[in-house]
C-alpha distance (Angstrom), angle and dihedral (degrees) to the residues before:
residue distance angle dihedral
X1 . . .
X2 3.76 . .
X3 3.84 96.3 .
X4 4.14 83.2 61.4
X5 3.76 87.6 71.9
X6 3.73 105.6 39.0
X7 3.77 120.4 100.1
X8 3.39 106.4 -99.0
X9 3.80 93.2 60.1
X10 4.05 82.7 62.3
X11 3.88 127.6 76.0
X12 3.47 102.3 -88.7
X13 3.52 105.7 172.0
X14 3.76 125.3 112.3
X15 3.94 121.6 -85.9
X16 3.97 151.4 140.3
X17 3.73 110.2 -81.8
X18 3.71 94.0 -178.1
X19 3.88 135.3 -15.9
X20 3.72 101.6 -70.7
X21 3.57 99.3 11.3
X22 4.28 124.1 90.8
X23 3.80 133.5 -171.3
X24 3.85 116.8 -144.5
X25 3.85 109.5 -166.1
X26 3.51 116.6 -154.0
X27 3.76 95.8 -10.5
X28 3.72 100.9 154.0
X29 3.89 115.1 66.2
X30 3.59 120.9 -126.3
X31 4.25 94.7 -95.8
X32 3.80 86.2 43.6
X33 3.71 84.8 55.8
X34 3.86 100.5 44.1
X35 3.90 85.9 39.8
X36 3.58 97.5 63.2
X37 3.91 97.9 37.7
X38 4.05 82.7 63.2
X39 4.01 80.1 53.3
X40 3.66 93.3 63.5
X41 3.44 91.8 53.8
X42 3.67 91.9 65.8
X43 3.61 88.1 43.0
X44 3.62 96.1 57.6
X45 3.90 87.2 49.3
X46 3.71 89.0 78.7
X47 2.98 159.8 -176.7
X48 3.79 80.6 -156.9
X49 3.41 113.0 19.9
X50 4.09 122.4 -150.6
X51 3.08 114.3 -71.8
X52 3.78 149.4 177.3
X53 3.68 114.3 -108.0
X54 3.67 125.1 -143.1
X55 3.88 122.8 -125.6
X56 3.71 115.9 173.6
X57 4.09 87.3 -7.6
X58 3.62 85.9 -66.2
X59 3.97 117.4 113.0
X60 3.90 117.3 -127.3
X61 3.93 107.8 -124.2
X62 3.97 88.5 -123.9
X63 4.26 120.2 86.9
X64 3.56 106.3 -131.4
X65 4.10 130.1 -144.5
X66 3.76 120.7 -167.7
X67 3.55 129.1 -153.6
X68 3.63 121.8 -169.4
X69 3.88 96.9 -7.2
X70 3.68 130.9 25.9
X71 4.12 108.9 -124.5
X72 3.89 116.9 -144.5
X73 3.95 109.0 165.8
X74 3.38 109.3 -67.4
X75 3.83 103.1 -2.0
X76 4.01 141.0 57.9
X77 3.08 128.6 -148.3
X78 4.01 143.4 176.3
X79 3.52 93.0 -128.5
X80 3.90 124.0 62.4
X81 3.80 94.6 -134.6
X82 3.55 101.2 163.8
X83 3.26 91.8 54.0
X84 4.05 118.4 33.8
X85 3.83 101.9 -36.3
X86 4.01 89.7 -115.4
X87 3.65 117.3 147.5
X88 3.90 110.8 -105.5
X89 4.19 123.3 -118.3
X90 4.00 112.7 -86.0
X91 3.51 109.1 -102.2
X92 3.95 106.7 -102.4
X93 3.70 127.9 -110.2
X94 3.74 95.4 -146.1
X95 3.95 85.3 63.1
X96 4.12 95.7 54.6
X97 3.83 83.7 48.7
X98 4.50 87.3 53.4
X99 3.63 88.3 36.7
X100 3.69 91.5 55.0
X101 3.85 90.9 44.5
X102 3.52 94.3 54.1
X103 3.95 89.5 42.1
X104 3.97 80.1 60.0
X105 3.86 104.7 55.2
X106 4.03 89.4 39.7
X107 3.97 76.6 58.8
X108 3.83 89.6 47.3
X109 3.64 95.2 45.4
X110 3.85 97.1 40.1
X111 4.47 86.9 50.4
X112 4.06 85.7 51.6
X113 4.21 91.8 50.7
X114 3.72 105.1 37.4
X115 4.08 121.1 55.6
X116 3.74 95.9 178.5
X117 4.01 117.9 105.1
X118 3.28 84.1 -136.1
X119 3.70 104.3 59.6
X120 3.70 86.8 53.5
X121 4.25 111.4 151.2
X122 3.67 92.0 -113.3
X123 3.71 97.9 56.4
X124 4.53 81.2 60.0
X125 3.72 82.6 60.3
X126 4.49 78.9 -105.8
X127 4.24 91.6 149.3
X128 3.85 102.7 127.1
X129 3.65 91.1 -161.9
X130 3.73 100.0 62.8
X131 3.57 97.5 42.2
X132 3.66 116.5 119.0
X133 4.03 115.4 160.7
X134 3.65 96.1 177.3
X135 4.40 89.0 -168.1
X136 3.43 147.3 54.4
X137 3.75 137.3 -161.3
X138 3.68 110.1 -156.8
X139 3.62 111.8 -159.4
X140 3.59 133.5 -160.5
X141 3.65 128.1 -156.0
X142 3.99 131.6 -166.1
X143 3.49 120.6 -170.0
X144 3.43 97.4 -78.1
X145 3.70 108.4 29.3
X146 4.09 109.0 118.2
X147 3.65 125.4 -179.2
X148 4.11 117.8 -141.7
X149 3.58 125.1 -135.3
X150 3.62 115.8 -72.8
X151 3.87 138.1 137.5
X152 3.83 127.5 -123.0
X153 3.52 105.2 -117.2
X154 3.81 106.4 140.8
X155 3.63 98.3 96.5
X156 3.76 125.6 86.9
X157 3.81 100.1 -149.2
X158 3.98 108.8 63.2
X159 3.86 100.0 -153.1
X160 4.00 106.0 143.1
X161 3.44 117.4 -88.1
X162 3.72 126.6 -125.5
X163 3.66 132.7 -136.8
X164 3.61 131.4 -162.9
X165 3.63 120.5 179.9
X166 4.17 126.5 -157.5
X167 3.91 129.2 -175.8
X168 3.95 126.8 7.5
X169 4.01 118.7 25.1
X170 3.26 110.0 -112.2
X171 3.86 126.9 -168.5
X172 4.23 106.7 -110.8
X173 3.89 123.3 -165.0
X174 3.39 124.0 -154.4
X175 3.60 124.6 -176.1
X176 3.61 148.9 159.3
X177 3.83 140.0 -37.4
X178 3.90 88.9 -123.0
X179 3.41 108.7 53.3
X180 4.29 152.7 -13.6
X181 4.02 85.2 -103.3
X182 4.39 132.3 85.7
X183 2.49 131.0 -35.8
X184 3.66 92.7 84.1
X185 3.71 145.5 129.9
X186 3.93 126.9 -143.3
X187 3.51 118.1 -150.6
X188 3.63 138.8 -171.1
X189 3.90 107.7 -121.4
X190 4.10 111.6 -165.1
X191 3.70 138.0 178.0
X192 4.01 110.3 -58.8
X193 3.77 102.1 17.8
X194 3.72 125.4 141.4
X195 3.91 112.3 -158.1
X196 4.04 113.2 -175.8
X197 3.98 127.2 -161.9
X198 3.82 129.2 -167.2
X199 3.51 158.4 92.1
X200 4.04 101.9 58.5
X201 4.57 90.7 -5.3
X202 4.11 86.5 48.2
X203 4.00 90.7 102.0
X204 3.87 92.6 33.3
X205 3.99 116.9 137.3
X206 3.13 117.9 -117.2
X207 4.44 142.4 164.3
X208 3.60 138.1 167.4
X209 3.46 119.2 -113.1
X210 3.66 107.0 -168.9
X211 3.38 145.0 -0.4
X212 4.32 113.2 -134.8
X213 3.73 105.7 -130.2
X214 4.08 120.5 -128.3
X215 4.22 87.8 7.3
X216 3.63 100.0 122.6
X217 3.80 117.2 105.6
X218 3.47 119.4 -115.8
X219 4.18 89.7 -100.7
X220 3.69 85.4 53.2
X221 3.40 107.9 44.3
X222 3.96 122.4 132.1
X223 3.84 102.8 -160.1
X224 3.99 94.9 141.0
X225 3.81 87.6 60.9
X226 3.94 92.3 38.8
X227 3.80 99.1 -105.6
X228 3.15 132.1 -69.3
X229 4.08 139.5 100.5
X230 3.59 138.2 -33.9
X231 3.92 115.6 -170.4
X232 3.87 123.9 -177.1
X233 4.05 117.9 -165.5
X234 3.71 116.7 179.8
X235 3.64 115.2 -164.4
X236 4.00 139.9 172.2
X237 3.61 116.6 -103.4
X238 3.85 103.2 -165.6
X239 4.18 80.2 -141.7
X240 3.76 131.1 123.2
């Protein structure tokens, strides 16, 4: 029964979920996978170490890294000041060059599914060469973390954000522009996807539900943090 529900009994291959927004299965190869898990590790070394960030004085389940900025509802910020005032990590160069590569087959993919001129990539913001996301939000989830329906809406540059997933599946919802309710679409989310939302899906909501225990491939596995999830979104700020 349990090889009904793993991935590769799903459609896996690459498509449009909704105008703007682009599912990558299994875009990062296994030592792309393994390579940035050993990343994290760094990460979590600090300065500012993950971390659960308050919303409403209530602590999301998931540990949060950032990269570039550090994200507090409705604000970034260089400095982590909510939780020791360090100074976060520079945002990498070698992720604006996999951002940008991922921006590119989303453009690929989006060209194959779409005839209309005006559905064309670049009008979804999909032009690899002017994409600059200038932070990331590294998130880790345990077996029970969730995340509830929300939109990302704190930045002040709308370029599409882009999603990479590592570790267990976990079940990702991704709505509308109107509201948390249907219509909605739940998708499985494994080790090495890429998931991309913008143009008209940039201001979508969208959660996590769940998190699909023992998932991860062996190049993606997170045993020294117990399991579990890592996602990395890079977005554009608009800041200086």
């Amino acid at each position: 029964m349990e090889s009904l529900f793993a991935d590769e009994a799903f459609d896996r291959r690459p498509r449009v979920i909704a105008p703007g927004a682009v599912w990558l299965p299994g875009f990062l190869d296994d030592a792309a996978q393994a390579w940035i898990i050993r990343q994290y590790t760094i990460w979590q070394s600090g300065p500012v170490p993950a971390h659960a960030t308050s919303i409403a004085g209530h602590p999301m389940s998931v540990k949060t890294i950032g990269l570039g900025w550090h994200w507090q509802p409705g604000r970034y910020d260089r400095h982590a000041r909510d939780v020791n005032g360090e100074r976060v990590l520079s945002f990498p160069d070698w992720m604006t060059r996999l951002g940008s590569q991922v921006i590119s087959q989303a453009a690929e993919v989006v060209a194959e599914d779409v005839g209309s001129p005006s559905q064309a990539p670049e009008l979804w913001g999909l032009v690899p060469e002017d994409y600059r996301p200038d932070v990331a939000l590294v998130n880790y989830y345990d077996a029970q973390a969730k995340m509830g329906m929300h939109q990302d809406k704190d930045e002040f540059d709308p370029a599409p954000v882009v999603s990479l997933s590592l570790g267990d599946t976990c079940i990702f919802r991704f709505g509308n522009t109107r509201n948390r309710n249907k219509p909605f679409e739940d998708i499985r989310l494994a080790s090495g996807d890429a998931f991309v939302f913008g143009g008209p899906a940039r201001f979508a909501y969208h959660g996590v539900t769940s998190i699909r225990v023992a998932t991860a491939p062996e190049c993606g596995r997170l045993d020294h943090l117990g399991g579990g999830r890592i996602n990395i979104t890079m977005r554009t700020t608009g800041k200086d």
